[in-house]
N, C-alpha and C positions, 0 to 999 in steps of 0.2 A: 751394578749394571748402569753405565752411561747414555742415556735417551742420546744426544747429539749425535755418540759414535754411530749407533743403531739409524739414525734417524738417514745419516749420511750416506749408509750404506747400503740402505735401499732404496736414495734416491738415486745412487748408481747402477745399482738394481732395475730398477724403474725404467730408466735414460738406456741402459743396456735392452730392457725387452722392448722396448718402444721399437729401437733402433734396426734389431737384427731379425731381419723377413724370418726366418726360420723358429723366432719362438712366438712368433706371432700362429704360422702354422702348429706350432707344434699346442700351444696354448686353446688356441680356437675351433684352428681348422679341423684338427683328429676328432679332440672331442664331443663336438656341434656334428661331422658328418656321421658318426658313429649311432649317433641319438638320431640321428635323420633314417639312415639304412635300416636299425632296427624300429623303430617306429612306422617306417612302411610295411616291415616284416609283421608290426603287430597287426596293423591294417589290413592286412593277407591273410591273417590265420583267425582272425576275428568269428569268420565262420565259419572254424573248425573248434577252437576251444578262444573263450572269450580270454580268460585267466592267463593262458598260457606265453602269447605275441606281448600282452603288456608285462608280465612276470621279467621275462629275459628283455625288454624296454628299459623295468625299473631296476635292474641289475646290474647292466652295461651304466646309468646315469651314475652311482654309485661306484661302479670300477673305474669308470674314468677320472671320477671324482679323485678314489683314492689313486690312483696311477697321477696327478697333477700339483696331489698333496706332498706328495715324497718325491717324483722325481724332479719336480720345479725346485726343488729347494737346495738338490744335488747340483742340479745343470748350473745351476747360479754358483754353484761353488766349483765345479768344473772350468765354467767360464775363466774362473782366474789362472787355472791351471794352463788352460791352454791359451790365454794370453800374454802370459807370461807378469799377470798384477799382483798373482799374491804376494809378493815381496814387499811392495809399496805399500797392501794393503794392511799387514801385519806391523810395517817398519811407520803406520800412524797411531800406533799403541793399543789398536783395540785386541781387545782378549779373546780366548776362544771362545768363552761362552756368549758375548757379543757380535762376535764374528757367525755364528750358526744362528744363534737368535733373529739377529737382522732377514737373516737368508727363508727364516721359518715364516717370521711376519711378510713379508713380501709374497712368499710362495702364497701364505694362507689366505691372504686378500684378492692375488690371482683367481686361485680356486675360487672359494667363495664367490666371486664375481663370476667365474664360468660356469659354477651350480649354477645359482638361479637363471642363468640366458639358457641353460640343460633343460632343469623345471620347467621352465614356461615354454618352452620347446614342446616337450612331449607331451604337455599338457592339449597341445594341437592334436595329437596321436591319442587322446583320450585317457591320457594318464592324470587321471583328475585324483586320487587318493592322497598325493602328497600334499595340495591343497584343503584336500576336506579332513585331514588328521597332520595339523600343523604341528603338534606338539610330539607327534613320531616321528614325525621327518625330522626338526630340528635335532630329536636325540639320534637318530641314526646319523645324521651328517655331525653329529658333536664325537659319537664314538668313531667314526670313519678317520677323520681331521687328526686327533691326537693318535688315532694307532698311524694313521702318516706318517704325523709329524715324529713318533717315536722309530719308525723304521726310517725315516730323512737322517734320524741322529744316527743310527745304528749304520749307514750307508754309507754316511760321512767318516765316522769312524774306519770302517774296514777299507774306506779307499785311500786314506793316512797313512794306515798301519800295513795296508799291503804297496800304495804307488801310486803315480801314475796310471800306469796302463790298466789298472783296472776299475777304471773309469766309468767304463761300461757297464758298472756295477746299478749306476745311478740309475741303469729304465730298463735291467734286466733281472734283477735280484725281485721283486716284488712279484713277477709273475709267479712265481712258484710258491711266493706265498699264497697268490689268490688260486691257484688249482689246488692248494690243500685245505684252500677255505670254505670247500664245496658251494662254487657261488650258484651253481644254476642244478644244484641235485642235492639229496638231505645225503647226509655223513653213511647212510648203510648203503652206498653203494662204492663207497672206497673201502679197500681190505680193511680188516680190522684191524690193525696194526697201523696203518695211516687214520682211520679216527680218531685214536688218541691223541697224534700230534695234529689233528686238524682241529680238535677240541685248545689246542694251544695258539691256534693262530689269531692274529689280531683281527681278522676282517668275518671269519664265520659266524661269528652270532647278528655281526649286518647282514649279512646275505640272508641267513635265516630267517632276522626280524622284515627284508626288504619281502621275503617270497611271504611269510604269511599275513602280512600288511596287504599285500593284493591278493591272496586266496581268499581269507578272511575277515580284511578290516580291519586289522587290531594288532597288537603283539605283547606279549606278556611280560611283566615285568622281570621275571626271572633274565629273560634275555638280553635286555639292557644290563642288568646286573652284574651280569657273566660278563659280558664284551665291557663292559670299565674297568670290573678286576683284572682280564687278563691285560686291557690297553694301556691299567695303572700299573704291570710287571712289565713289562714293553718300556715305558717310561725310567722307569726307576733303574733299569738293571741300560737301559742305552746311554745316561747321565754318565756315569762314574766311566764304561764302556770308550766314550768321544772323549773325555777328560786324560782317560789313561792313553791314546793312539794318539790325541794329539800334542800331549806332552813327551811321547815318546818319540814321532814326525820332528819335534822340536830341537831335540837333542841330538840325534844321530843324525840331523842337516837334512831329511828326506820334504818338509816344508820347502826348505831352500830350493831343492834339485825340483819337487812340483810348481813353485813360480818363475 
């Protein structure tokens, strides 16, 4: 792995979000008004159930989280596509594992940086927990991050190996992973046939660990535990996954035809 290649490539990265009004929206604005609207909703329900208005508060911070982890990291590589750069950007040597890397670190500092302006947001809205158990947040936001950034590789891949046009993959594909990740109800109220595969999704043991962090203060370690095994099967099985579609994009000229 070449640090300069990486280095350069998100400074174009960088130069590119600066520049284009639109991921400035897509980067800030969605996820900041989102934590705003529900935040007032906690404010409102406050005296009907205390638990309830911050519950769905610290769920939505957490989705949009992971919705900026993954699909920032696509749109940056869309970006090329529909500028017509990936040519150039390929024909400077860098590799495919450097070419996703760079895209991942760029996404993952974005994010990062629009967590904590999220946190201290709702912290206004009395979401004080993530503050007074810093050491759950950090591990909820560490498992959120990596099942991202393994569904980023896994997005990237399928939009290689299927095209262009389905592009759309990059901020559509993750929702249905988070409705089978039961983020705002426990797993017995989807069929029992979708609990098992909602038991396999990357993002369910955060939801879980995010809901009993505010009912209860706390979350057990089993469930951290569970959510790195499955987001270390996410990982390992999306590596080999982007390696094989983008060496197959490479071959059959479908790279070419995408820049």
């Amino acid at each position: 792995m070449r640090w300069y290649k990486l280095k350069a490539l998100m400074k174009r990265d960088f130069q590119i979000s600066v520049r284009a009004k639109w991921r400035f929206a897509e980067l800030f604005y969605f996820p900041l008004s989102t934590v705003i609207i529900w935040g007032l909703f906690a404010v409102f329900t406050r005296d009907f159930s205390a638990s309830t208005g911050l519950m769905v508060l610290a769920i939505n911070v957490f989705w949009s989280f992971s919705y900026l982890s993954q699909s920032n990291t696509n749109m940056l590589m869309n970006q090329d596509h529909w500028s017509g750069s990936l040519k150039q950007v390929l024909a400077s040597g860098i590799s495919e594992f450097e070419y996703i890397s760079a895209r991942i670190i760029s996404s993952t500092i974005m994010a990062l940086i629009v967590m904590i302006v999220m946190l201290f947001v709702s912290l206004g809205f009395g979401l004080g927990i993530f503050f007074e158990q810093p050491g759950i947040t950090m591990a909820l936001i560490g498992v959120t991050l990596f099942g991202s950034i393994a569904m980023s590789i896994i997005v990237a891949a399928l939009i290689m190996y299927l095209g262009r046009e389905y592009s759309f993959l990059a901020w559509t594909l993750l929702q249905i992973f988070i409705l089978l990740s039961a983020p705002l109800y426990p797993l017995t109220i989807l069929p029992e046939v979708l609990q098992t595969v909602a038991l396999a999704m990357p993002y369910t043991q955060v939801f879980l660990g995010v809901r009993m962090l505010i009912d209860v203060g706390t979350v057990p370690v089993y469930v951290f535990v569970n959510g790195i095994l499955v987001v270390f099967v996410y990982l390992i099985l999306s590596i080999p996954i982007y390696y094989l579609s983008f060496r197959r994009a490479r071959k059959n000229g479908m790279l070419v035809d995408m820049g």
